[in-house]
N, C-alpha and C positions, 0 to 999 in steps of 0.2 A: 787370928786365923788368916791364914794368904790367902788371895785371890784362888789357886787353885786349890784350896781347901773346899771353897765354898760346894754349897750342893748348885747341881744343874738346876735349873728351873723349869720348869715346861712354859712352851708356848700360852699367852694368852688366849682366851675367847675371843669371839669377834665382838666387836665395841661398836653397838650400831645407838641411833636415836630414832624412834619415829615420829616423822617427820611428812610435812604435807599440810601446804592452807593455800587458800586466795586463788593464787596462777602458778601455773607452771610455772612462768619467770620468776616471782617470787621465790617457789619452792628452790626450784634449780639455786637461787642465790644463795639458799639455807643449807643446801646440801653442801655445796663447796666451803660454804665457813667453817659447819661444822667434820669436815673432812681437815679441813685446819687446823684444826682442834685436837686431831688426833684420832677422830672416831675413825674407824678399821672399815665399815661396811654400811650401806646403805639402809634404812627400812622406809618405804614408800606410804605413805598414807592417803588414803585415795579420797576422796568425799562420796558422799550417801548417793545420787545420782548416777555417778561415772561405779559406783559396787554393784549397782541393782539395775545397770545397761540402763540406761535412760541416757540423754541429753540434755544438754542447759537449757535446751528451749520445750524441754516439755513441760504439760503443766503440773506432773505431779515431783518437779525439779525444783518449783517454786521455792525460794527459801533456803534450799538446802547446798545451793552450788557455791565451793569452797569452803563449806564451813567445819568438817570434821577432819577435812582432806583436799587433795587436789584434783580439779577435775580434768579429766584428759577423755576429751569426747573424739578426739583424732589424731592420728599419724602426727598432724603439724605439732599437736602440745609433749606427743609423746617427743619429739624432739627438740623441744624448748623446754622438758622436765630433766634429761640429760645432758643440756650442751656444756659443751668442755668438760666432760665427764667422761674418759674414756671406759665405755662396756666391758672390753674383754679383758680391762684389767681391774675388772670393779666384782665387790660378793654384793649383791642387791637383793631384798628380800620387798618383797609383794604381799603386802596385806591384802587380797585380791580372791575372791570367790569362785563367788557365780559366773562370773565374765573372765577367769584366769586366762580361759584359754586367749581370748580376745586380746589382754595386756602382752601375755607371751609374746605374743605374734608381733603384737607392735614395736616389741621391745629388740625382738630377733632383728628387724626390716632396719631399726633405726642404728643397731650394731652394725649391720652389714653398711650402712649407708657413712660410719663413721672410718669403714674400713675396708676402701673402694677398690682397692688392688689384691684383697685376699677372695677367695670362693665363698659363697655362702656356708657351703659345708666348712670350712676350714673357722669361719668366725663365728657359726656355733659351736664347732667343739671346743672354742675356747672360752665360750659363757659361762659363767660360776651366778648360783642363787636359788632363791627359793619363791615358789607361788605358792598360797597358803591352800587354796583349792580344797578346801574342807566343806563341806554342802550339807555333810549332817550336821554338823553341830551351828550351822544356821537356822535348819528346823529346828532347833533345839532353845540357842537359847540371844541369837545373834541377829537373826530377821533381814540379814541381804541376799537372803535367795531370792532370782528369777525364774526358773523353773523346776518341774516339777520333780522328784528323787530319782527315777529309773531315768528319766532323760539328762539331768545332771551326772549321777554318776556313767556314763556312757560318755558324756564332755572329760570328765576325771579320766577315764581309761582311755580314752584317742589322745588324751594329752599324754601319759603319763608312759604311755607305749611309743608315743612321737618322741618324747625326752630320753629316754630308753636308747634310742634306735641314732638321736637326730643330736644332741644335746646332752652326751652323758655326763656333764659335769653337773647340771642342774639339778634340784630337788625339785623335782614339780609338783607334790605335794606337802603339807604342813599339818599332820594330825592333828588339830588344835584344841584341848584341853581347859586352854585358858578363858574363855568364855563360861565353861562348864562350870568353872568355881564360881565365876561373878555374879551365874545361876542359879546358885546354890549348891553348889554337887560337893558333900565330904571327900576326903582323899580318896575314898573307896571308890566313890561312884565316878570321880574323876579319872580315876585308874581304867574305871571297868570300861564305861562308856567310849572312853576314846583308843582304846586298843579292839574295843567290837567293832569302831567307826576302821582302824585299820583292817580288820579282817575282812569286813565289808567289802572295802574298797579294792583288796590285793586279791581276794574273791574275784571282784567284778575284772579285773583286769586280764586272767588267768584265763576266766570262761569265756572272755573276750578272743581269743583264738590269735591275740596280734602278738603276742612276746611268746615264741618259743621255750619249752622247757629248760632248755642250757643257756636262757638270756634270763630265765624269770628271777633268777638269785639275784641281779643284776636292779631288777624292779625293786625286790624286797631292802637291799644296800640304797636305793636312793632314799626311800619314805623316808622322811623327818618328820620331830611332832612338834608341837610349840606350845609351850607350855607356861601356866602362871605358877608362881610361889606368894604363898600368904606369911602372915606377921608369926605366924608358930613352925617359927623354922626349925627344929628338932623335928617336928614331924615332918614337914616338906622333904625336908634331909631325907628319912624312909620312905617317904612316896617315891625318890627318885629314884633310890636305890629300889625298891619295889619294882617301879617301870623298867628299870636294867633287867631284871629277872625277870619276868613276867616274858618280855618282849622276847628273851633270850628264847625261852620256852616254846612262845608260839611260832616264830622263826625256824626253828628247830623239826617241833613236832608236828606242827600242821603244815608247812611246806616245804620240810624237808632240806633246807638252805645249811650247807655242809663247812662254812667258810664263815668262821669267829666273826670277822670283819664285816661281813654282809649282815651278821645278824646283831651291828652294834647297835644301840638305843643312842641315835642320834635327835638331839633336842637345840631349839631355841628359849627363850625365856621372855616373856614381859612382867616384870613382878605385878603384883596388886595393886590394879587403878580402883577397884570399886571398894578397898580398905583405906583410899583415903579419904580426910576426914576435912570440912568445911568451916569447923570450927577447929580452932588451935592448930593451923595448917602445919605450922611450923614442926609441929607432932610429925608428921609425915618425912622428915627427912630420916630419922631412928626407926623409923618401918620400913621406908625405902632401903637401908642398908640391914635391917634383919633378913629381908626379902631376900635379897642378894645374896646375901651369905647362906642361905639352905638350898640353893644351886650350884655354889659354888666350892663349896668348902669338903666335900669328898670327890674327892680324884678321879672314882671307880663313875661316879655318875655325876660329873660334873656339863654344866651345860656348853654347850660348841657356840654356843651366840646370845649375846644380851644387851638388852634395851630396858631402859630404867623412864618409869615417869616422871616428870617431876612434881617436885612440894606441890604446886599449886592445882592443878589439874583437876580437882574437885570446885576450885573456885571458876574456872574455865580455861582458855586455848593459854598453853604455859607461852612466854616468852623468849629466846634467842639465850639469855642469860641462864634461866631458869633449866635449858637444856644442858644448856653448859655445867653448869652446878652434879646435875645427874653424872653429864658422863665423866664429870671428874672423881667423882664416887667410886667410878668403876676402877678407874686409872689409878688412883691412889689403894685399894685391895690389891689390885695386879703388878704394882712397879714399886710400890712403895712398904707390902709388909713382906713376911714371906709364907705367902700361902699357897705357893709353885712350888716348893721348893722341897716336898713333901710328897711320901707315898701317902694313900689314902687315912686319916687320921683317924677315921673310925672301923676299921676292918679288927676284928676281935672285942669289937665293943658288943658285950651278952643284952644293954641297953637297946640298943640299935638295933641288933639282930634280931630280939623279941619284935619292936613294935614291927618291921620290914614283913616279919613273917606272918604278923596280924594283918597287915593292910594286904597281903600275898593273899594268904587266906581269902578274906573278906572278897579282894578282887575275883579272885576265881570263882566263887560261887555267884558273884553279878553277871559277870560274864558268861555262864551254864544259862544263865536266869534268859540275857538277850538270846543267844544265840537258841532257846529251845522254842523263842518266839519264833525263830525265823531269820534272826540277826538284828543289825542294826535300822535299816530300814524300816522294815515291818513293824519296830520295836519304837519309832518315834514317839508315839503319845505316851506308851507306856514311860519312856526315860525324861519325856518334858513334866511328865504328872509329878515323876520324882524327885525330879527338881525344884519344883512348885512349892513341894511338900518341905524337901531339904531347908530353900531359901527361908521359908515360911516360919519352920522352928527356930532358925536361925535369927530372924530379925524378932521372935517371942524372946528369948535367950539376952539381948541386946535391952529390950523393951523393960524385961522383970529387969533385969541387972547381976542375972549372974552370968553374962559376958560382959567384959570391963571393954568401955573404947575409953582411951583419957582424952580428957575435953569433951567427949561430948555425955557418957553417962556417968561419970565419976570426975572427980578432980578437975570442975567446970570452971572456977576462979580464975581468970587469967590477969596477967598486964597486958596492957597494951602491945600490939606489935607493934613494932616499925617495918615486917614485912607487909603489914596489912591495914598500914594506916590510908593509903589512897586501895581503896578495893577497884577502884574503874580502873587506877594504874597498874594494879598488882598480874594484871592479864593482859595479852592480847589479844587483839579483835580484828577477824577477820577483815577483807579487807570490802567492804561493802559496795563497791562496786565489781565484786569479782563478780556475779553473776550477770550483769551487762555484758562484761566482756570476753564472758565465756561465751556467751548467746553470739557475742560477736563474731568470735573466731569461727564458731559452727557456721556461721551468715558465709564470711568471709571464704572460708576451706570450700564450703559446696558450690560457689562462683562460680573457684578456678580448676573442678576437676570435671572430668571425662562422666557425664549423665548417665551415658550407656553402658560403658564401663564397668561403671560400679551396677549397675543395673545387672548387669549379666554375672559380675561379682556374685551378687545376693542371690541370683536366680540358683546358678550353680551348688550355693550355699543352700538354698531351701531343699534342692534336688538331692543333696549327699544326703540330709538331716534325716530324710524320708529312707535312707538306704543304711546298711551297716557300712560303710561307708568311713575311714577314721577321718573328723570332720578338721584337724590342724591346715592339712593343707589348704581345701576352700576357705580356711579362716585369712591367710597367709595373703592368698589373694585378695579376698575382701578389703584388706589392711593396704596392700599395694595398690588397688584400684581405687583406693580413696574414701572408702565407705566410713563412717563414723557410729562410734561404739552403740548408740542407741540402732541404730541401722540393723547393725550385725547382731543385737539381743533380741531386736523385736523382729527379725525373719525367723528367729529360732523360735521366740511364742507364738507366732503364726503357727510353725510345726507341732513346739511340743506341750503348746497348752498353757493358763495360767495356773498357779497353786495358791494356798491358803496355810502356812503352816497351824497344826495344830496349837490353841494357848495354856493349856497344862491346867487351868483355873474349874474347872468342873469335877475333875478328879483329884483335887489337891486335900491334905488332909484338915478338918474344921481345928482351928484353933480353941485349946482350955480356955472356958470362960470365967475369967477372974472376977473379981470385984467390981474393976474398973469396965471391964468389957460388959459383963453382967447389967451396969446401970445404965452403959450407952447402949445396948438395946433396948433397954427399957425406953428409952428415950426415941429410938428409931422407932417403936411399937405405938407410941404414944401419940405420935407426931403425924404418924401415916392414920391413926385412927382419926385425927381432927382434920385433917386433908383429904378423909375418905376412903382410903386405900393403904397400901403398901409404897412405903416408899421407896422411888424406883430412880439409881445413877450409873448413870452412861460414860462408861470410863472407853475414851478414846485416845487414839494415835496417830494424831495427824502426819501427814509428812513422810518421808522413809526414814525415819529412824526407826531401828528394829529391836534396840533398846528397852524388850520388851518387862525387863524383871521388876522394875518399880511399881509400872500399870499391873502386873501383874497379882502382884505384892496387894497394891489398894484395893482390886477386885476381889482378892482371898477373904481380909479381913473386913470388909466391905459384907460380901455374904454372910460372913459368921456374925455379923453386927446385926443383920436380920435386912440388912437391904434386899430388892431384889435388883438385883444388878447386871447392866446388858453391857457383856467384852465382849468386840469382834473381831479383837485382833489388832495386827500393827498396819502401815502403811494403808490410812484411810486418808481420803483429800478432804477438807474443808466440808467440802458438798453433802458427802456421804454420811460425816457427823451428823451435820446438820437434819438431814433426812433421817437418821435415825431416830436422835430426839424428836422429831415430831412424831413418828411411826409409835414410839413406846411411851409415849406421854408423859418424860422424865423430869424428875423434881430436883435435877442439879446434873451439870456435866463436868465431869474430871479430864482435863487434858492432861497427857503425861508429854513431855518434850525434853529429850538431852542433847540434840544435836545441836542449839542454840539457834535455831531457827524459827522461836517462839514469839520475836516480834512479827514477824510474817504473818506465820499460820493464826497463832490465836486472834486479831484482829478481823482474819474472814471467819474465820466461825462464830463469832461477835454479829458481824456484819452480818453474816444467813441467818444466822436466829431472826435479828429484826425482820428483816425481810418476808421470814417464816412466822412472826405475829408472836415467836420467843423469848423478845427481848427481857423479860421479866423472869425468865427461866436461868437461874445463879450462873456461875461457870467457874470454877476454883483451878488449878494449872500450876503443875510442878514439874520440875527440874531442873539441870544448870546454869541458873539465872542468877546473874548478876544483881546488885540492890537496886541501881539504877532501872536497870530492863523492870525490877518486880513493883516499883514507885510507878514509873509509866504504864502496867499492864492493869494496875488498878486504875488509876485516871480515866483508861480507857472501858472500865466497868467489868472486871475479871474482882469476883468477890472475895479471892483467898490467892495467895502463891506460897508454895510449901518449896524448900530446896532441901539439898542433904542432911542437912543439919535437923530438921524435922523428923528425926527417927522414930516418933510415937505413933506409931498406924492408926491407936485405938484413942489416942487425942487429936486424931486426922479424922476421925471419923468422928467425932463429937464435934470438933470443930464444924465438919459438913451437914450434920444437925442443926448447928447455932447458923448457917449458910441459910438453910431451907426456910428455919421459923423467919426469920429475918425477911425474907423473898415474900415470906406470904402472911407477913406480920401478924405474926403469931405470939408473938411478945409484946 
């Protein structure tokens, strides 16, 4: 074959990593290697604090600053998270919520500051990227909302009518999907859920009065969604193609958008972080690359951007290498076989076609289901329950064993790794002094700016929030005058209140009581009658992690076990545990923590128990913890640590039996 035999290729995807620890300087260092590397596109990782507008120096920060992400609490870090980066020649994606609009703004100020001789207008229209600004499906299944649903989405439509108007290159919002799965959502309800969360939103923007009818096509052509792919890629394959259709549909019929182009099904991808697996890590790279391949591999729905986890990420914060590794995966599908080079390889497949038409189906009657609620909104608890219920069967499914994970319920024999023989090595660790010197920078930044300034900033700020009002520009200024991120979130809950997202766990469906489940009630039954009562555990979530599906998870099969059991949800501090346990007189407390800021938090709720005359009251404490971290959590008197690899809910809940007798020597 000659060279111009060959077939054209198409363009690749954008080749992003996510990416974000420690400090902005840090990050910015990691952003440029791996731009080195070949990666095409930014993805920003923000940490728990700087998502949910808080500051490094508040106290419910404690712990958490740097550790999932980078915190950028002001102007000064947002320009040491880009330097020598130039913006307007950069595609940057925003993993960035509740506070989008906030990051937008800073991201605009520190463009324009990189590009002193052009107009502000002229260096936004030359901004390319995405904010993910999806606010349902943090009520749903993600926990970094700050406020409350009608006042969030009102933040989504001033943004996204600002981007519209000010910024047409950006995507200022991210339907995002991918959480949905981690929560449990089948393809179906993945589908439904987050094209109701677009309807929602392109709704709210509309009735909003700010984007006229001949610009509104213009709205519906930006939305992107962001989407995960699980290990059954044949199926993911028709979920996406399903999304193509679907999307085409409602574009179409409910708003009328006349222009092929404006009503394409634009997507990003993170494949499956919550399918990997802590035992036989090494597993994960062959899942990582099925993943890949059911977004990738039809033409007709292939995705515009992707970012791959890496192997380790179930053990904790992957390494510099270990990114590398990912985005070579990608690079070697794109440059090295030929999977471009091809029209779409399943169109006339009657395989394909069937199941697309099944999950089509299926999605439309979910989506009749919300929208006869009232929509997406209205429809919260009812799609958290059903998520609950989803994840629920799902991890029973894993439990009996007739879902296979290898290495962890079947095919458990391993050799030894040599990925995994230093496990403290096999990660990196945040860097533990970032949160000093975040607390620093904030010390530092409000020194050297204008007091009143920023004072009449946030005044202004409060004054819009109270008005219809689109609130980008007082943002804009806030950011110019100096204000810092907790500043600008906490004048907006001044205005528009706190929330509580619902936790799905009361309306979740009870789990079949097998054999096994069957005897550990017996045993909860039996235990609470020598105790006096019902036995009663307090499953909390210290911290902002919002991480809510595992707590979630324990509190389900927790009540089916005959506990009675008090969840109240995510982002609880220390204190508030504490006071609960004593308020419901509990025979053991469950801490759930993934953020990795477990050596922090679980030590002061140690510490309030005693203080509270609890110290004899168990404490068991799971998530991704290292071996090291779960040796020293017990030292410190934490009676149990369960990590991923502990998939047995219902020997998690016998274990917390064998906790309680123990506690109150009962054996």
């Amino acid at each position: 074959m000659t060279e111009k035999d060959r077939p054209t290729k198409d363009r690749p995807w954008v080749m992003r990593t996510y990416a974000g620890h420690s400090t902005a300087a840090a990050s910015n260092a990691l952003y440029r290697t791996n731009l080195a590397k070949g990666q095409t596109g930014l993805s920003v990782a923000f940490d728990l604090p700087t998502q949910t507008g808080y500051d490094p120096d508040s106290p419910l920060a404690r712990g958490e600053v740097g550790k999932v992400g980078v915190p950028v609490p002001h102007l000064g870090e947002m320009r040491r998270l880009f330097e020598d980066i130039p913006l307007t020649e950069m595609n940057t994606s925003m993993t960035i919520n509740a506070v989008a609009m906030w990051m937008l703004a800073m991201y605009q100020v520190v463009a324009e500051e990189q590009n002193p001789d052009l107009t502000p207008e002229a260096v936004a229209g030359q901004l390319a990227g995405t904010t993910q600004n999806d606010i349902i499906k943090e009520y749903l299944s993600r926990g970094t909302y700050a406020f409350p649903p009608e006042a969030s989405m009102r933040l989504i439509a001033d943004m996204i009518a600002y981007t519209v108007h000010q910024i047409p290159q950006w995507n200022p919002i991210n339907i995002c999907s991918y959480h949905l799965q981690e929560a449990g959502a089948t393809p179906v309800q993945e589908l439904s859920y987050a094209l109701c969360t677009a309807i929602a939103v392109l709704d709210t923007v509309r009735d909003s009065g700010q984007v006229d009818a001949a610009d509104f096509e213009k709205v519906v052509g930006r939305i992107s969604f962001f989407v995960n792919a699980g290990v059954r890629f044949i199926e993911e394959t028709c979920k996406m193609r399903a999304f193509v259709q679907l999307w085409d549909e409602i574009t179409r019929e409910r708003y009328g958008v006349e222009d092929p182009k404006m009503r394409r099904f634009r997507y990003g991808v993170q494949v499956n972080s919550l399918g990997l697996t802590e035992a036989q890590p090494e597993n994960n790279v062959q899942r990582i690359v099925l993943e890949m391949l059911g977004v990738t591999l039809s033409k007709n729905a292939r995705a515009r951007a992707l970012q791959l986890p890496a192997w380790n990420e179930a053990l904790g914060l992957p390494r510099p290498w270990d990114q590398q590794w990912s985005l070579r995966l990608q690079q070697v599908l794109a440059f090295e076989s030929d999977l471009l080079e091809y029209d779409d390889i399943f169109d006339g497949s009657h395989v394909i076609a069937a199941k697309v038409a099944e999950l089509v189906e299926g999605a439309r009657a979910e989506i009749d289901r919300v929208q006869a609620m009232g929509g997406a909104i209205a429809a919260v608890e009812y799609m958290k329950s059903e998520l609950v219920s989803s994840h629920a069967a799902r991890r029973a499914r894993i439990e009996s064993g007739e879902e296979v994970i290898v290495g962890v319920n079947r095919f458990e024999t391993t050799e030894p790794s040599p990925l995994t023989a230093d496990l403290d090595a096999a990660i990196m660790v945040a860097d533990p002094a970032a949160e000093k010197t975040a607390r620093d920078s904030v010390e530092a930044w409000k020194a050297q700016r204008d007091e009143v300034e920023v004072a009449e900033a946030l005044a202004r700020l409060a004054a819009a929030a109270k008005t219809d009002e689109n609130l980008m520009e007082a943002t804009l200024a806030a950011v110019r005058a100096g204000a810092t991120t907790g500043e600008w979130a906490g004048t907006l809950r001044e205005v528009f209140g706190e929330y509580r997202g619902p936790t799905g766990v009361s309306g979740a469906v009870v789990a079949e009581a097998g054999a096994e489940l069957t005897a550990v009630r017996e045993r909860v039954r039996a235990t609470g009658e020598e105790l006096g009562g019902r036995l009663r555990l307090l499953v909390g979530k210290p911290g902002l992690d919002g991480h809510s599906n595992g707590a979630e998870q324990v509190a389900v099969r927790a009540r089916d076990a005959g506990f009675e059991v008090i969840y109240q949800g995510i982002r609880l501090t220390p204190e508030q545990i504490v006071a609960a346990a004593v308020a419901e007189d509990v025979h053991c407390i469950g801490l759930s923590i993934l953020s990795g800021s477990h050596m922090e938090l679980v030590p002061d709720v140690l510490d309030g128990l005693r203080e509270a005359g609890l110290g004899d009251v168990p404490v068991i404490v799971g998530g991704i913890i290292p071996d090291s971290d779960g040796r020293r959590l017990r030292e410190l008197g934490v009676a149990a640590v369960y990590t991923p690899k502990d998939f047995g809910l219902t020997e998690i809940m016998d274990g917390i039996v064998d906790v309680i007798r123990k506690a109150n020597d009962l054996d």
